[in-house]
N, C-alpha and C positions, 0 to 999 in steps of 0.2 A: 504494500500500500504506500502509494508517493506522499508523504508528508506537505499538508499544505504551507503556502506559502506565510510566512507572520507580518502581520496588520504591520505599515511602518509604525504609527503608533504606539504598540505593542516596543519594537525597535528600541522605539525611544524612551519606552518606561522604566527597561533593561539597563539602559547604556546611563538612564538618570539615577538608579540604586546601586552601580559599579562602581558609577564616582561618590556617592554618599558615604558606599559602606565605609568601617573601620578598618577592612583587610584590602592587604594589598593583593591585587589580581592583574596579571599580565599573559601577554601571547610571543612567545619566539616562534618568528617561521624555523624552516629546515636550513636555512645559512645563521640563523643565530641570529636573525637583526628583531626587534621588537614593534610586532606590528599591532599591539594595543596594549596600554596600560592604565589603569585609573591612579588616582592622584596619591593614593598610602603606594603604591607600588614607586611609581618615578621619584616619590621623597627617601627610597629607600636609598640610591643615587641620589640624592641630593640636585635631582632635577624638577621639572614642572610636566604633566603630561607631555605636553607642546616637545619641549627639549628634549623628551626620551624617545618617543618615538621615530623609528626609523636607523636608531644606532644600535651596532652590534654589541654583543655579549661583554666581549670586553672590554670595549670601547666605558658602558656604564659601570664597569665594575672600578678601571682606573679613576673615572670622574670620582666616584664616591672616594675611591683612595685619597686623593689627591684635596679630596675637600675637607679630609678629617673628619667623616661623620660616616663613611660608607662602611662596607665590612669592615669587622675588626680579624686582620687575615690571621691564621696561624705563623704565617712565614712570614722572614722581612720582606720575601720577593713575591712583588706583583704577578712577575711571569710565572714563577713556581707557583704559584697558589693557581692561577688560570690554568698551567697544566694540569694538574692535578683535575680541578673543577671539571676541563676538557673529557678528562675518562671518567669522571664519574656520571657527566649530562646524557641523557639518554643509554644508559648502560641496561636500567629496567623502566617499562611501560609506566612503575609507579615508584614515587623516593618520596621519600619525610624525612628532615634534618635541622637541626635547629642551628639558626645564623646572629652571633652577635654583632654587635654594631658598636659603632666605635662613641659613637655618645650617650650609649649604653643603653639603649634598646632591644630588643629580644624579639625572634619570629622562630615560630613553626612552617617552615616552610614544605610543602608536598608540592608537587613536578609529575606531573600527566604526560606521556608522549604518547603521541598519536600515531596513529597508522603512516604519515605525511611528514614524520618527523618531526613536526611541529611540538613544540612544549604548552602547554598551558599550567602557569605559576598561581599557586597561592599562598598568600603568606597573613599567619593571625599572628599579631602583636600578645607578647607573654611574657613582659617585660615583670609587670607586678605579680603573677606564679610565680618566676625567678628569684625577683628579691625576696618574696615570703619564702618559697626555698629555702635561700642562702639564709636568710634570719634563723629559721627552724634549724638550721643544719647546726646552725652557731650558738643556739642557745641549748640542742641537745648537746655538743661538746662540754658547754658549760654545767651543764648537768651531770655530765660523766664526770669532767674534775670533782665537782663537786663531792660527786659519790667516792670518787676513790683516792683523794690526794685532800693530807692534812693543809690545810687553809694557813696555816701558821710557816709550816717549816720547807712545804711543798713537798713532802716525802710522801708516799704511800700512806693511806690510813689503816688502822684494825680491819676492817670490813675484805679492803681488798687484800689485805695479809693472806686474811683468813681464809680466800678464795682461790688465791693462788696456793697456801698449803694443801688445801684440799685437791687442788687441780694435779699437786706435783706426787704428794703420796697413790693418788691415784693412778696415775701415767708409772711409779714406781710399782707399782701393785702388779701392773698390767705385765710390764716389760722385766719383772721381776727385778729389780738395781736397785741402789744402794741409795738413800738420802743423808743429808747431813744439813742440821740448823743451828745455827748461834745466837745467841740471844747477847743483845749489849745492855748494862744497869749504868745510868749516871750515879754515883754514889753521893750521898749527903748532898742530891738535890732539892728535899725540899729545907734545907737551909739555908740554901740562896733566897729561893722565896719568903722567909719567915726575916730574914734579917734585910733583905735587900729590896724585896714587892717581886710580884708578879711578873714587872714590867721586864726587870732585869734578867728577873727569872726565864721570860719567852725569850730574850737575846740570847741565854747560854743556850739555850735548847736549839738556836738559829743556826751560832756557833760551831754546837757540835755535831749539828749533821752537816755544816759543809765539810768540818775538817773529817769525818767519817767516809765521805764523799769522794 
């Protein structure tokens, strides 16, 4: 069944919600030159629709280089990162990758190829998934110090002592071997404290895990 023709109209109602949306959406012919983009896409380059269209692959990839806002490459080299890019474009019908950017923007981008060669890009902005990310990532870390490293001396606490004993008799258990533990006493510690305060008393405890160290 021949697919009817679409109302220009219609056309138009299309081509006014491409340039609205928030994602960026583009088309590479089969020579890599871009024959449509809406306006999150040509700001990816640091272009304006008008300006992207019609220039090649790498043509917008250097502009954005060059402008300090386009990728933020792996490499120092423009050309190696293009080659690279070059095996990777059309390698499968479908790619998902995510692309930072150099003034710290964030995309999902997925890559259509078509039968024609042709790419069809789209890219969602994930900029704020990212930084919530990297917060969570940061503040589970801090959590983990938390749980396992004395806040004072930064050595190990009880907790995690206890878990690594139990992890190593057990691995001894296993592997039938031999354990050995030391145990260190500051002696007539708490008479620093009783004659000298607290305060003093947390500097020798500073003290003597560096020189243990």
């Amino acid at each position: 069944m021949k697919p009817k023709n679409i109302p220009d109209s219609v056309k138009q109602q299309l081509l006014n919600g491409l340039s609205l949306t928030h994602d960026g959406i583009g088309i590479f012919d089969a020579d890599d030159r871009l024959v449509y983009c809406n306006r999150v896409l040509a700001s990816m380059f640091s272009l304006s629709p008008k300006e992207a269209m019609g220039q090649g692959f790498d043509a917008l990839v250097r502009h954005g280089f060059n402008a300090d806002s386009g990728i933020n490459l792996d490499s120092n080299s423009v050309d190696s990162w293009l080659r690279m890019a070059h095996r990777l474009r059309r390698s499968k019908n479908f790619r998902s990758f995510e692309m930072d950017y150099q003034d710290g923007r964030c995309f999902l981008v997925t890559e259509h190829t078509a039968d024609d060669q042709s790419i069809l890009v789209f890219c969602s902005e994930i900029t704020e998934q990212k930084q919530n990310q990297r917060e969570l990532n940061r503040l589970n870390q801090q959590l983990e110090i938390l749980a396992n490293f004395d806040s004072l001396t930064g050595i190990y606490n009880r907790r995690h002592c206890l878990d690594q004993a139990a992890h190593e008799i057990s691995r001894c258990a296993r592997e039938r071997g031999d354990l050995a533990l030391m145990m260190l006493d500051l002696d007539h510690f708490k008479s620093i404290n009783d004659n000298y305060g607290h305060e003093i008393g947390d500097q020798v405890l500073v003290g003597a895990v560096q020189r243990i160290r």
